[in-house]
C-alpha positions as CSV (number, residue, x, y, z in Angstrom):
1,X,-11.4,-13.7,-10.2
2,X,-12.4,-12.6,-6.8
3,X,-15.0,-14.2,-4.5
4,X,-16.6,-15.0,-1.3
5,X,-17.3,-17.9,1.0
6,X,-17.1,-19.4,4.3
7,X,-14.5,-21.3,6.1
8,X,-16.5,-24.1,7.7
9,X,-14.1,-26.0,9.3
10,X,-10.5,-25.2,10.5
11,X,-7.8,-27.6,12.4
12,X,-4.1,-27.9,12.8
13,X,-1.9,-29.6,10.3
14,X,1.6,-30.4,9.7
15,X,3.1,-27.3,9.6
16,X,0.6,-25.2,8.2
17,X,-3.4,-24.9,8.8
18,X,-6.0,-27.3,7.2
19,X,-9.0,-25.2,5.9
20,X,-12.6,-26.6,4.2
21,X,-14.1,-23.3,2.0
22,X,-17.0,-23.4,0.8
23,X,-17.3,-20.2,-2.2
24,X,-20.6,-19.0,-3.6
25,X,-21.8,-19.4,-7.3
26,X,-22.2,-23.6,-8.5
27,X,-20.6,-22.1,-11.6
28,X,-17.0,-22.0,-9.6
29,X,-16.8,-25.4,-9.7
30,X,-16.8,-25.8,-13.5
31,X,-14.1,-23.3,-13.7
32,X,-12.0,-24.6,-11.1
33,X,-12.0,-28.0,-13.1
34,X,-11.8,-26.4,-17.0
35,X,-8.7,-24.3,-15.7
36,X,-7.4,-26.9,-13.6
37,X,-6.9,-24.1,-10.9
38,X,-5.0,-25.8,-7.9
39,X,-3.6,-22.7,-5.9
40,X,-5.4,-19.8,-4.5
41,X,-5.3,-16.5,-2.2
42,X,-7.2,-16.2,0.8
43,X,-8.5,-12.9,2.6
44,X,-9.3,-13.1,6.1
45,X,-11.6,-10.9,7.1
46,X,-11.4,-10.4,10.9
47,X,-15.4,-8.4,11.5
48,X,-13.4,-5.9,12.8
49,X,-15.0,-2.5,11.4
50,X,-13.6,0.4,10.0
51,X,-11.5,2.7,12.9
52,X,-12.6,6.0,13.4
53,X,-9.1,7.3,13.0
54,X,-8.8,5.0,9.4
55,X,-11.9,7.0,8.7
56,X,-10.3,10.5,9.7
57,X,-7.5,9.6,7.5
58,X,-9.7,8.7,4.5
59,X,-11.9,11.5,4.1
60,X,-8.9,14.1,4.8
61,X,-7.2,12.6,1.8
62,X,-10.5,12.3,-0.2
63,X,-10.8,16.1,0.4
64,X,-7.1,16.9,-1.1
65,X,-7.6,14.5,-4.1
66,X,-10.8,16.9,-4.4
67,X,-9.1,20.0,-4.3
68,X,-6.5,18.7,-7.2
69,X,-8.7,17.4,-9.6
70,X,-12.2,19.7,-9.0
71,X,-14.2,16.9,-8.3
72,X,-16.8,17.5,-5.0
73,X,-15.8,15.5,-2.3
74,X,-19.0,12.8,-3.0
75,X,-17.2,12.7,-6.3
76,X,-14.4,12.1,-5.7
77,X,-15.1,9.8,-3.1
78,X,-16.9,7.7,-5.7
79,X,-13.9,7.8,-8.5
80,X,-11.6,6.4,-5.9
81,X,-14.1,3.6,-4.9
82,X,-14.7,2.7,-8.2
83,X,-10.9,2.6,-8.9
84,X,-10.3,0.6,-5.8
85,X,-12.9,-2.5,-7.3
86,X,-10.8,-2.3,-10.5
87,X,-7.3,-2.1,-9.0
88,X,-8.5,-5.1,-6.6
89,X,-11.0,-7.2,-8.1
90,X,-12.6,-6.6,-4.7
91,X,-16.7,-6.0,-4.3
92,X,-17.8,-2.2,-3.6
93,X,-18.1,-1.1,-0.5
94,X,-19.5,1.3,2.5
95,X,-17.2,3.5,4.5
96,X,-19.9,3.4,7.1
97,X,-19.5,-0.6,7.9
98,X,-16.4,-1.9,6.1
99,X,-14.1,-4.0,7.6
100,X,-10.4,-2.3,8.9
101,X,-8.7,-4.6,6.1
102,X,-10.6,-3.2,3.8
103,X,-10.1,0.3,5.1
104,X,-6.6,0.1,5.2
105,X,-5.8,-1.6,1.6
106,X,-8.1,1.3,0.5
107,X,-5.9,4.2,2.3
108,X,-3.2,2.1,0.8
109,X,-4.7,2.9,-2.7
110,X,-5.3,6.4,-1.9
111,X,-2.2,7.2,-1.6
112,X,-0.8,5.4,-4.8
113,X,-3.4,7.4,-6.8
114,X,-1.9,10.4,-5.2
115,X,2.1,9.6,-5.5
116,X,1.2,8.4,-8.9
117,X,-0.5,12.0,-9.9
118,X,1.5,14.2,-8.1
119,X,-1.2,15.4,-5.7
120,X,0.2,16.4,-2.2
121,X,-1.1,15.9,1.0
122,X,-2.0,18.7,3.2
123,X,-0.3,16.4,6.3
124,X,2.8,14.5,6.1
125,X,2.5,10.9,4.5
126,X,3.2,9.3,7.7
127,X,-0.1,11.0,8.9
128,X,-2.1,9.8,6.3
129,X,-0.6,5.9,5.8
130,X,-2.2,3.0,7.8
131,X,0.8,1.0,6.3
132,X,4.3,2.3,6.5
133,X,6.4,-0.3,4.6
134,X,3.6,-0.1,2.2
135,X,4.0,3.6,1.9
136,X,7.6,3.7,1.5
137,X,8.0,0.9,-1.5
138,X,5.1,3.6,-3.4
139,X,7.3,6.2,-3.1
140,X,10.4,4.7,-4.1
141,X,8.3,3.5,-7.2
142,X,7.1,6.4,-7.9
143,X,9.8,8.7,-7.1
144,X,8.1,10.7,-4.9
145,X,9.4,12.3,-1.4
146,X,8.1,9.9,1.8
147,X,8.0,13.0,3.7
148,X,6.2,15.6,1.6
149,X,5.2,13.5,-0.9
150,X,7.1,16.1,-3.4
151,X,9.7,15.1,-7.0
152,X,12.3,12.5,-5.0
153,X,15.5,10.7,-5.6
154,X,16.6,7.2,-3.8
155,X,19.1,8.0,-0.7
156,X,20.9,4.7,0.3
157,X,20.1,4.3,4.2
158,X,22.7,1.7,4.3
159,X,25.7,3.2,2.3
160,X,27.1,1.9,-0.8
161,X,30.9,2.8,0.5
162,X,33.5,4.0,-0.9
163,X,35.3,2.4,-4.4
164,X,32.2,0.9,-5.2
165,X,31.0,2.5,-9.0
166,X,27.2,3.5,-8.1
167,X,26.5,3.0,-12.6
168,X,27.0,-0.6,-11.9
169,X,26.6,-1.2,-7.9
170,X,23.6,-3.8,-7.1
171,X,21.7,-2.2,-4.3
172,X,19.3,-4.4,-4.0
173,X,20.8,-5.3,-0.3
174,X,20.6,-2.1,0.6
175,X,17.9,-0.1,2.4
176,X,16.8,2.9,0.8
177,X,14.6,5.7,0.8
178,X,13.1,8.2,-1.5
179,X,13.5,11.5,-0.8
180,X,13.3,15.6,-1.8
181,X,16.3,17.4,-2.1
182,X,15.6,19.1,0.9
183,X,14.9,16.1,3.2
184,X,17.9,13.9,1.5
185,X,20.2,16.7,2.8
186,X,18.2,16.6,5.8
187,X,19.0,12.7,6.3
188,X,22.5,13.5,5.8
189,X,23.3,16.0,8.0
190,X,20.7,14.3,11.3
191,X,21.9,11.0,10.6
192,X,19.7,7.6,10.6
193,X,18.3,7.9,14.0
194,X,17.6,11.2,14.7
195,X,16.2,11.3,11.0
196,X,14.1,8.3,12.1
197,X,13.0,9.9,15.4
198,X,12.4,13.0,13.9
199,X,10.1,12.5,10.4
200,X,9.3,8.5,11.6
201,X,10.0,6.7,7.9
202,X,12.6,4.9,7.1
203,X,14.8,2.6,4.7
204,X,13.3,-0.8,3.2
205,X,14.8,-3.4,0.8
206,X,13.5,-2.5,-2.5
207,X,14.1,-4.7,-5.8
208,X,13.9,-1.8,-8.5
209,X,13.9,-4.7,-11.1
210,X,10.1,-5.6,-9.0
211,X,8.2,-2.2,-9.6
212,X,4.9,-3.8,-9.0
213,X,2.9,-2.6,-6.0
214,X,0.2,-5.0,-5.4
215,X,-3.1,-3.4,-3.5
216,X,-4.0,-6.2,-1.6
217,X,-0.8,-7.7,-0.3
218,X,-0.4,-7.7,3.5
């Protein structure tokens, strides 16, 4: 369930920050007592409004999900609202007047839409994320390149070593990447930091037993 509300008073506690919400509908209450619901997630929302560059990045991948699937650009605008309130839970929104939170968790979406359909990018991904670490756990989950977006496979940026059997080696502690077959031979032969400097991604910590990408985490 998602909803809105007001904080309406704030102060300092014991480690951690004492809020009072009040949420809209009476009908919350009810449910709040019937489920016995005791934990929630909050969303701040800082009034900060949509960046003109956050829009510039939106409507250039808008225009390349358009190409791929044939939809007009109002279209397909629309389609990836509409799957942005179902992924989320979140209300509809404005790209004239939303805030840069929701701006950037819906670039975040863009891009899994695309990764997850195979539709590339006419820029690099870097160009078009608002969230890098974001970005890279989408590709690794998806398998697809972090550069070019194109078919991947995972290159270790911290290396498993030598004698260790890659069938059974836990690499959960180490960071990794997904990459083409072009740009994994590419990270090989630059080496981390001019690879780094050069295509600006990099490796992450990624379970592959947690393949869950969540829209709205921070």
């Amino acid at each position: 369930m998602y909803t809105i509300g007001n904080i309406t008073e704030c102060r300092k506690g014991s480690g951690c920050t004492e809020l009072r919400i009040f949420i809209n509908g009476e009908e919350n209450e009810e449910l709040i007592r019937r489920k016995e619901i005791s934990h929630i997630g909050i969303w701040l929302d800082d009034g900060r409004t949509i960046s003109a560059e956050q829009r510039k990045k939106i409507y250039a991948s808008i225009k390349d999900f358009s190409i791929f699937t044939g939809y007009t650009p109002e279209e397909a605008k629309e389609v990836l609202k509409y799957l942005y309130v179902e992924r989320t839970g979140k209300p509809y929104f404005s790209l004239s007047d939303c805030s840069m939170d929701t701006a950037r968790h819906f670039i975040n979406l863009i891009i899994d839409i695309c990764l997850e359909n195979g539709i590339i990018l006419s820029d690099v991904l870097y160009d078009r994320a608002e969230d890098i670490e974001y970005m890279l756990k989408s590709c690794i989950k998806n398998r697809k390149c972090a550069i070019c977006g194109g078919n991947g496979e995972i290159h270790h940026w911290d290396a498993i070593g030598m004698g260790n059997d890659r069938r059974h080696y836990d690499d959960s502690r180490n960071r990794k990447i997904c990459l083409c077959r072009r740009h994994h031979t590419l990270a090989h032969s630059y080496g981390r930091e001019r690879f780094m400097r050069t295509y600006h991604v990099y490796g992450i910590y990624y379970d592959k037993n947690s393949e869950r990408i969540f829209i709205n985490q921070d």
